[in-house]
N, C-alpha and C positions, 0 to 999 in steps of 0.2 A: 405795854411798853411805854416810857417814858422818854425824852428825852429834852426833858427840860435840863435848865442850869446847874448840872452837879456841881460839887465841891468836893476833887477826889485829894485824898492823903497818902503822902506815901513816907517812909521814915527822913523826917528834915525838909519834908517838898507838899506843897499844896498846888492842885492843876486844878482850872476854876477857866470858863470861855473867857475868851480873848475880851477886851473890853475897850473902845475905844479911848479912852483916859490913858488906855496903854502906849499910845502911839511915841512918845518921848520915848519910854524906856526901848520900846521894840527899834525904834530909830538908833539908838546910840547903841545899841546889840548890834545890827546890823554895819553899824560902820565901825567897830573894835573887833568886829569876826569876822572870820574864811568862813562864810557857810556859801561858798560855788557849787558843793554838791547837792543843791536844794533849791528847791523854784521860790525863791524869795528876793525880791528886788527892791531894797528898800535900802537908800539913800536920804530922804527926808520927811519929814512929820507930814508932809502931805502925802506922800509914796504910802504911809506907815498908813493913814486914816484909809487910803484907800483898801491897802490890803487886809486891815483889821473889818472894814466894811465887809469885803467879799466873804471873810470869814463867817459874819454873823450871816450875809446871806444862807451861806449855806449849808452853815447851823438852822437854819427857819427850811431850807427847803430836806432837810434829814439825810445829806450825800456826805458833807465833812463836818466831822464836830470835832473842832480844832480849840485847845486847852491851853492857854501859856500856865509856863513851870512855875512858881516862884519859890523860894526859899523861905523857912522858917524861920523868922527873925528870930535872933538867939542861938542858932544851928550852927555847926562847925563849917557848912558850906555858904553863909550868907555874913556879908558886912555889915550887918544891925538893923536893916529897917525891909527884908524883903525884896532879896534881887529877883531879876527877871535869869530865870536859869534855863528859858531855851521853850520847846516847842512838841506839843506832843498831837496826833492828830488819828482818828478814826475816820477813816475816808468807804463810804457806801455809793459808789454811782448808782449802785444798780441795787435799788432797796428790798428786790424781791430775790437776790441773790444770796445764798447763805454763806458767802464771804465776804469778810469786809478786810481794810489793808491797816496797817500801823505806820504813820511814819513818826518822824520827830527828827529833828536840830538840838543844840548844845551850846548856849552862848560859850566862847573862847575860854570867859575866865572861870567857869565851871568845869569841862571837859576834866576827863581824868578820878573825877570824884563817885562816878557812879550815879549821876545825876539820870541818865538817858535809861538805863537799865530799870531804875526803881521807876520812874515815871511810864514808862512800858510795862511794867508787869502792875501797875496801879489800874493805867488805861486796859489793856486787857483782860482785868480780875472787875472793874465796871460794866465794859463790854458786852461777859457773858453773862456777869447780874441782872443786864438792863434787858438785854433782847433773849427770847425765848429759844429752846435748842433747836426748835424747826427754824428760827429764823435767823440764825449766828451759830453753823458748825464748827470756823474753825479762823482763823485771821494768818492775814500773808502780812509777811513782812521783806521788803527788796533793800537790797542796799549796793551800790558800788561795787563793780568787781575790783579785788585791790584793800578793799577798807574792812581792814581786820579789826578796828576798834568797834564796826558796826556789828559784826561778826560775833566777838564778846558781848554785847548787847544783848546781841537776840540770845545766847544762850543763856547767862545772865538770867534774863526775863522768859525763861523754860522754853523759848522757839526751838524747835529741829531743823536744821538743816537739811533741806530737801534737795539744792543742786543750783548748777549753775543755770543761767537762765539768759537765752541771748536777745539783742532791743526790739524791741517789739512796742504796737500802739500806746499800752499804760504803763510801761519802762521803759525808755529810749534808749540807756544805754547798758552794755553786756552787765548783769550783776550774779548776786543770790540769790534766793528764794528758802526763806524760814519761815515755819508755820508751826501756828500754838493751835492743838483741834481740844474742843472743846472736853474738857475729863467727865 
């Protein structure tokens, strides 16, 4: 198993780990987006370095390997040089567990485009290449009770809707529960 620095592709989107150089773009994402339904607290390029920090930590410790989106310069969804189109992330606390979780954000001025979708079924089609079937059967994905755009996503990106799911330790509040098991 690998998990060094991929470079994943998806049509129009490249997701590549977060890199601290990011902290501008991820800051100004943050302050032109609603993303309240997401633990991301970033207000200023030091907020940003911080949180991109914690990322690569725990890219190094194999729990979250968290991806920023970018756009293909030249793409119908990027302004010419490569936007930051949002957040995709393989979250493993428990590395001897044969689930691991998906989440991802959507900077504002992408939403709608299909950006969350392809960058989820990229993340996911990595996933099962990377880690072996004894050790990645199947990936959860939670989202918001309420948010039907999350909803299209996961099916979108082949998730099955498994049911509702009430707040609990590693989702606090009432949601979903969609899972892609390994084919």
């Amino acid at each position: 198993m690998t998990t060094t620095a991929p470079l994943l592709r998806a049509e129009g989107l490249t997701l590549r780990p977060w890199r601290l150089s990011d902290a501008p773009a991820l800051t100004a994402v943050c302050r032109t987006s609603d993303l309240s339904a997401v633990s991301i607290d970033v207000t200023t390029e030091a907020d940003a370095t911080r949180w991109l920090t914690s990322q690569h930590e725990a890219w190094t410790a194999g729990t979250r390997l968290a991806f920023a989106i970018l756009t293909e310069p030249g793409t119908a969804t990027d302004s010419g040089n490569g936007d930051l189109a949002g957040h995709a992330v393989l979250t493993r606390p428990d590395p001897a567990s044969p689930v691991a979780g998906v989440g991802y954000w959507t900077a504002g001025s992408h939403r709608g485009r299909g950006v969350a979708s392809r960058a989820v079924t990229a993340l996911a089609r990595w996933a099962f290449e990377t880690y072996p079937p004894t050790a990645l059967t199947h990936l959860d994905l939670y989202h918001r009770l309420g948010n039907t755009a999350s909803c299209r996503v996961a099916d979108r990106a082949g998730f099955t809707f498994e049911g509702e799911v009430p707040p609990g330790p590693s989702y606090p509040r009432p949601g979903h529960l969609h899972q892609l098991r390994r084919s």
